[in-house]
Backbone as CSV, one residue per row, in Angstrom:
resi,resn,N_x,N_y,N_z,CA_x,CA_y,CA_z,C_x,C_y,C_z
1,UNK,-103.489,-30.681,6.028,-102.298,-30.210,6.689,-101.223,-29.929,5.633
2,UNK,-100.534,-28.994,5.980,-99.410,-27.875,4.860,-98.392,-28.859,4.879
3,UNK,-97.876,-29.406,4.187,-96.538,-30.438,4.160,-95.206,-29.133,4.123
4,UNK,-94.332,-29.675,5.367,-93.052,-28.811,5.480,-91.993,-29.416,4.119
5,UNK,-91.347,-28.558,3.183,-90.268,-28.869,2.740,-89.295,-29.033,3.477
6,UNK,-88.177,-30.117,3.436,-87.440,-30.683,3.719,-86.037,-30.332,3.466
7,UNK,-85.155,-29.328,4.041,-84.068,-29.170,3.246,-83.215,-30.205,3.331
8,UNK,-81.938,-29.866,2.635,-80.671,-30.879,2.686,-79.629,-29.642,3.806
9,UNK,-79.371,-30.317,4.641,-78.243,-29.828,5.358,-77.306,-28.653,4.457
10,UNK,-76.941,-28.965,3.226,-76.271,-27.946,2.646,-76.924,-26.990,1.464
11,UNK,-77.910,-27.140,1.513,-79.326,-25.948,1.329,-79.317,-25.164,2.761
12,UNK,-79.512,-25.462,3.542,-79.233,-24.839,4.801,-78.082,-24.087,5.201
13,UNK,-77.007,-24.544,4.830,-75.852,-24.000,5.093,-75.611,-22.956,4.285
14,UNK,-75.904,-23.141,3.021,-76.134,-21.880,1.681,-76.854,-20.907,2.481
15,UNK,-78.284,-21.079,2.614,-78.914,-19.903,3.197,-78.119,-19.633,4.467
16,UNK,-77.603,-19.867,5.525,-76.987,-19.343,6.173,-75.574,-18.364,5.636
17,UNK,-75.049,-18.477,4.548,-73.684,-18.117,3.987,-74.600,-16.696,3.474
18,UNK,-76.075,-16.772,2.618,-76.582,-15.845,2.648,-77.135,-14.613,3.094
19,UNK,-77.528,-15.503,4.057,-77.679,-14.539,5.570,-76.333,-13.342,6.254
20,UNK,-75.235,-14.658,6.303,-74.395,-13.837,7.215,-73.696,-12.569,6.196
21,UNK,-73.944,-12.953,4.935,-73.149,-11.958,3.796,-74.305,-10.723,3.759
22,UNK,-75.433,-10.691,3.792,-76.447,-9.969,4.088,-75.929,-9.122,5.487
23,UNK,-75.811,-9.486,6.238,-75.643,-8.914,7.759,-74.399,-8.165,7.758
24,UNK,-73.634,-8.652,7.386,-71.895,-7.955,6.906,-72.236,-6.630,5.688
25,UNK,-72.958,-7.235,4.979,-73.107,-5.433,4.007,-74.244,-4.737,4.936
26,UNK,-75.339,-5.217,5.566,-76.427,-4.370,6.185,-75.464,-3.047,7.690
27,UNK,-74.356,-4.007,7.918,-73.676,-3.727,9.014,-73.032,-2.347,8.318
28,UNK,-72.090,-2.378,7.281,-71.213,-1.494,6.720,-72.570,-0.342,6.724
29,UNK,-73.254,-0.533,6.346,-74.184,0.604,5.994,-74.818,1.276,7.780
30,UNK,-75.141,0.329,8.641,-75.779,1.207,9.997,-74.521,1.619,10.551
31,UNK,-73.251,0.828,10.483,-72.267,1.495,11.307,-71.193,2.230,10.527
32,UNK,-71.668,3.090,9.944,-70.918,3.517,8.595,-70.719,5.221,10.209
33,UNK,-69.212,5.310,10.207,-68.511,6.775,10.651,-67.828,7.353,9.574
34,UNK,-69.035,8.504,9.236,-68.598,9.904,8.943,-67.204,10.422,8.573
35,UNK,-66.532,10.514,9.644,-65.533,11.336,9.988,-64.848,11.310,10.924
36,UNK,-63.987,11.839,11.168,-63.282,11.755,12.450,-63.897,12.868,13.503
37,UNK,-65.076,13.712,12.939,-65.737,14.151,13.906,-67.156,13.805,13.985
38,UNK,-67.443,12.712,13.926,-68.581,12.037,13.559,-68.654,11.216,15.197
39,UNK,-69.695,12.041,15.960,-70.168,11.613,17.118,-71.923,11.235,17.492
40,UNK,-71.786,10.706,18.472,-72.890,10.180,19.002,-73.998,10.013,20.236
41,UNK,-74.846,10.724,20.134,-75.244,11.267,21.567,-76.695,10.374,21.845
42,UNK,-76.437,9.669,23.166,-77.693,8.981,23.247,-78.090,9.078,24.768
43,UNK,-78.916,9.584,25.076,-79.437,9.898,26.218,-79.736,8.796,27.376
44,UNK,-79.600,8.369,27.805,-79.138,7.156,28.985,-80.216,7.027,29.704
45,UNK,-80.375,8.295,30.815,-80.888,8.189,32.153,-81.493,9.756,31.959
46,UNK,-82.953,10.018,32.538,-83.821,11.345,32.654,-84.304,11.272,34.078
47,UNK,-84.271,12.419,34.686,-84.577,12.371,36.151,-85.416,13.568,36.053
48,UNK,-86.727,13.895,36.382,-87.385,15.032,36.413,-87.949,15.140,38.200
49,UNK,-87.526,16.274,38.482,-87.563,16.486,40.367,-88.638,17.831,40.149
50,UNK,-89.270,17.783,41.322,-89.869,19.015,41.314,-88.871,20.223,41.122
51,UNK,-87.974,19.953,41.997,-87.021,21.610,41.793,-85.898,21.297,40.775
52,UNK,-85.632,20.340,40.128,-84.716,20.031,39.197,-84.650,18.926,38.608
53,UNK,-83.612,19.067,36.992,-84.065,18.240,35.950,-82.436,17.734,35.964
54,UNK,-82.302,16.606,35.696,-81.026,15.811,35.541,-81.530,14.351,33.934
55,UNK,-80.206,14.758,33.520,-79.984,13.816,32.140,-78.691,12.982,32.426
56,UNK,-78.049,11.992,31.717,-77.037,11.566,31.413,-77.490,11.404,30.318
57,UNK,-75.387,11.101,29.536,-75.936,11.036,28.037,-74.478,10.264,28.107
58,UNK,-74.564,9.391,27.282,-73.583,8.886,26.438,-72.814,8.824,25.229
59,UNK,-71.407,8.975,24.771,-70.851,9.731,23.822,-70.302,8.640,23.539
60,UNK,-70.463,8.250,21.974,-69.905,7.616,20.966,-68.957,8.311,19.941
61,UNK,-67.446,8.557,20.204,-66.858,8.748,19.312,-66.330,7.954,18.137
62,UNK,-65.757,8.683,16.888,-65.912,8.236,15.393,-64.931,7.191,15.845
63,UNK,-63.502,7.250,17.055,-62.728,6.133,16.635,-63.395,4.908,17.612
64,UNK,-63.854,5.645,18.914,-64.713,4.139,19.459,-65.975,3.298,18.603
65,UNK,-66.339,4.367,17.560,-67.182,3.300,16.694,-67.057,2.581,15.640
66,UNK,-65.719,3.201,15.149,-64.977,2.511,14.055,-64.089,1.490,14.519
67,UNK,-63.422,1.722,15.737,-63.201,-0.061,16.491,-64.066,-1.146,16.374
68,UNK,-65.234,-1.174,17.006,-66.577,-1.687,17.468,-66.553,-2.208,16.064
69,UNK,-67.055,-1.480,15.403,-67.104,-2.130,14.184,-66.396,-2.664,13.056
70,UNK,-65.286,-2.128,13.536,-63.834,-3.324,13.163,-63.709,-4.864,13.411
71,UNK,-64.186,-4.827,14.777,-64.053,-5.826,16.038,-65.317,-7.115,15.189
72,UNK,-66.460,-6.285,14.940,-67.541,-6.764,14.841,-67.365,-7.433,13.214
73,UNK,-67.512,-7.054,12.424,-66.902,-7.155,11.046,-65.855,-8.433,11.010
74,UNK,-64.799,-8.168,11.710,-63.892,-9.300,11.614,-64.298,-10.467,12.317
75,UNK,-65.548,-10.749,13.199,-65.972,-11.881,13.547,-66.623,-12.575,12.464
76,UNK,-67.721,-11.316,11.940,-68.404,-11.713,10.953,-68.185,-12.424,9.678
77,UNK,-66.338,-12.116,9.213,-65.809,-12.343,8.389,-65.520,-13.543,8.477
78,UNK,-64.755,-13.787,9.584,-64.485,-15.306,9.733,-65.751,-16.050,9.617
79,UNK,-66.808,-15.707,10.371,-67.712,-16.554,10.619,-68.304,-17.724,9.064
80,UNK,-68.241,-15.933,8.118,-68.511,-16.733,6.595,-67.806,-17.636,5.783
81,UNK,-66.702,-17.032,6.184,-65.426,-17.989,5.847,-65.498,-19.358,6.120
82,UNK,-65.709,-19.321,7.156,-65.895,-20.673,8.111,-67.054,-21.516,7.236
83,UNK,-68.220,-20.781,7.182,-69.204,-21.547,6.284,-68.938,-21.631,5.164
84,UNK,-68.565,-20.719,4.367,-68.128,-21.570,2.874,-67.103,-22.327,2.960
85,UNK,-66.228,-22.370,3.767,-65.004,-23.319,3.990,-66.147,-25.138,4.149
86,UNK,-66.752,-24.835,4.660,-67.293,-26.165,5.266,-68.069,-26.580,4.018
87,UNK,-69.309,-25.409,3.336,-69.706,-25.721,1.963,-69.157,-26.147,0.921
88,UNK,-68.161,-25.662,0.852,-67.198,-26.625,0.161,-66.934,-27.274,-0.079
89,UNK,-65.897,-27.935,1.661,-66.381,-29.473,1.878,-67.280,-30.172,1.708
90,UNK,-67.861,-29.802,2.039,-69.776,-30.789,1.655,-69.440,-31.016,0.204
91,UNK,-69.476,-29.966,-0.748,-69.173,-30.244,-1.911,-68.144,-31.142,-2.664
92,UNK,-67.359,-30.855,-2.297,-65.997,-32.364,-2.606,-66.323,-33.095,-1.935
93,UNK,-67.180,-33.608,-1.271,-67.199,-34.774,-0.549,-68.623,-35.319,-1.838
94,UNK,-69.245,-35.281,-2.434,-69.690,-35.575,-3.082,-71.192,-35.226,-2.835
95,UNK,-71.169,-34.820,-1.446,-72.826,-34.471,-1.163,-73.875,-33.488,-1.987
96,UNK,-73.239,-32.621,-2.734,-74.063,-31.731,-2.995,-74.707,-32.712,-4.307
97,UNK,-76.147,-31.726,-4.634,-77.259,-32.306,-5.756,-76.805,-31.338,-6.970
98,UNK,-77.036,-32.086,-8.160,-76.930,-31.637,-9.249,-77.195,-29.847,-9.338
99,UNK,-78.303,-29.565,-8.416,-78.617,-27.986,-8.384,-77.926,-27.730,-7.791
100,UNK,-77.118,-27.864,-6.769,-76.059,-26.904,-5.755,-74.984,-27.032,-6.655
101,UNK,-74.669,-27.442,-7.566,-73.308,-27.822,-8.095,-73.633,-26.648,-9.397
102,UNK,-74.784,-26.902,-9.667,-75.390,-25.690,-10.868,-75.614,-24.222,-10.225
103,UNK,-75.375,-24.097,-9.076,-75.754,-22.432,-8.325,-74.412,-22.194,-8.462
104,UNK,-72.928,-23.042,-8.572,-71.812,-22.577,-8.626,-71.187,-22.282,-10.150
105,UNK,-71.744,-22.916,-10.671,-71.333,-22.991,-12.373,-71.950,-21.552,-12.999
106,UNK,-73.817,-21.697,-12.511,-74.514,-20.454,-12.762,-73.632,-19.002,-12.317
107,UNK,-73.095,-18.879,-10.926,-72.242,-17.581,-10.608,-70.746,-17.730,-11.416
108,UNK,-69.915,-18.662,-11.978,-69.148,-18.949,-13.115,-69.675,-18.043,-14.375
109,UNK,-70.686,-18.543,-15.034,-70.959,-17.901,-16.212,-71.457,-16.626,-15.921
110,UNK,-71.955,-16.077,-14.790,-72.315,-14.408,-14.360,-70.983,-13.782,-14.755
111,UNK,-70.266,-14.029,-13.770,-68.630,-13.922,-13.647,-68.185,-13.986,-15.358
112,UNK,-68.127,-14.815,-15.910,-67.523,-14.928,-17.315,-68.294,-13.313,-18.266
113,UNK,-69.695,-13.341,-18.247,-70.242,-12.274,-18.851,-69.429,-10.726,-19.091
114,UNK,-69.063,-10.542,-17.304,-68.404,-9.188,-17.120,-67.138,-9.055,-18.149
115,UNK,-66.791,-10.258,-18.587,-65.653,-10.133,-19.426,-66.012,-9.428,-20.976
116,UNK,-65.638,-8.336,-21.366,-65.743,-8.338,-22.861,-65.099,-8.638,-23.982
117,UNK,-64.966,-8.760,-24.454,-64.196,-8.888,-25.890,-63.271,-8.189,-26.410
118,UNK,-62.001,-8.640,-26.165,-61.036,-7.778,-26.581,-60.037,-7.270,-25.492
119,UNK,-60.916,-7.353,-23.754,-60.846,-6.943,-23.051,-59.380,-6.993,-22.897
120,UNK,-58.232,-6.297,-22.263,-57.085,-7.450,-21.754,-56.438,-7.344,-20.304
121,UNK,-57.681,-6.650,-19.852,-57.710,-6.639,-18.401,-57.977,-8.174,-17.700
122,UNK,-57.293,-8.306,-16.789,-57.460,-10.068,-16.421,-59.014,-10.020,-15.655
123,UNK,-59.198,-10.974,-15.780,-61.053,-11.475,-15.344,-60.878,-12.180,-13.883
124,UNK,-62.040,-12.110,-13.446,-62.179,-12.997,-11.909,-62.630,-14.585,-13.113
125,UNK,-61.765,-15.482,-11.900,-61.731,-16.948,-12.206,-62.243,-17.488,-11.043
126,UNK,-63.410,-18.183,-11.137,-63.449,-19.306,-9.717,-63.483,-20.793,-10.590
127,UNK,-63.093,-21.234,-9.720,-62.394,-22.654,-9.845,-62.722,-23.381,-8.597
128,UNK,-64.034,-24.190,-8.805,-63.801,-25.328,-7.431,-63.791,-27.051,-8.165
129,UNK,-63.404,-27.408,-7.373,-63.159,-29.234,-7.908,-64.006,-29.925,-6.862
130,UNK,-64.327,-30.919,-7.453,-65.196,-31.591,-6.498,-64.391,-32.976,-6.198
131,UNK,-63.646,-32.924,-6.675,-62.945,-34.259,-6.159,-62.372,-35.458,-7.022
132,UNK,-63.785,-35.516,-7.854,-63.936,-36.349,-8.881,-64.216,-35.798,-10.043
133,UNK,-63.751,-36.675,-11.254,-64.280,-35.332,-12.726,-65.841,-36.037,-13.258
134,UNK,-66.529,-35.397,-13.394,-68.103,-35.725,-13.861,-67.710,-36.167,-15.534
């Protein structure tokens, strides 16, 4: 029998922060409007009669879909928020393992790379504390 790995609650919560950041760029890309004449035609209802043919169709305009997906987006946003807000916590609270504490240091030194030499454009800084100094 296949032995299940075991996560830690905030291995879990990571892949979820992954997920929902995945779904938020997959989103920008399917509900991406064109234009302001950027419409949408989707056929509803087909009725075929012996003596006659009947359709409905439904019309998606560029600003009813750029709401929608305003609407949608800003749930999504919070939602992540919400989870790294809480990952966090987990983290100052002392829970996380030597590797979750190293997946944040590791995106630190990514982050540091983009910097070049000489540069004197200001750099992205992340900065988290855990509570206590190691």
């Amino acid at each position: 029998m296949e032995q299940i790995e075991t996560r830690s609650p905030l291995d879990m919560l990571w892949d979820n922060i992954v997920i929902q950041y995945t779904a938020i760029i997959r989103a920008q890309q399917i509900m991406f409007v064109r234009d302001q004449q950027d419409e949408t035609r989707v056929l509803k209802k087909q009725k075929d009669g012996e003596t006659s043919f009947e359709q409905e169709w439904e019309y998606q305009h560029a600003w009813d879909k750029q709401a929608t997906f305003l609407q949608a987006q800003s749930r999504a946003m919070a939602t992540l928020q919400s989870l790294i807000r809480q990952y966090d916590d987990m983290c100052n609270k002392g829970l996380a393992t030597e590797e979750q504490r190293l997946r944040v240091e590791k995106l630190k030194l990514e982050v540091g790379k983009l910097r070049e030499p000489g540069n004197d454009e200001k750099g992205i800084v992340i900065q988290i504390n855990y509570g206590e100094e190691r």
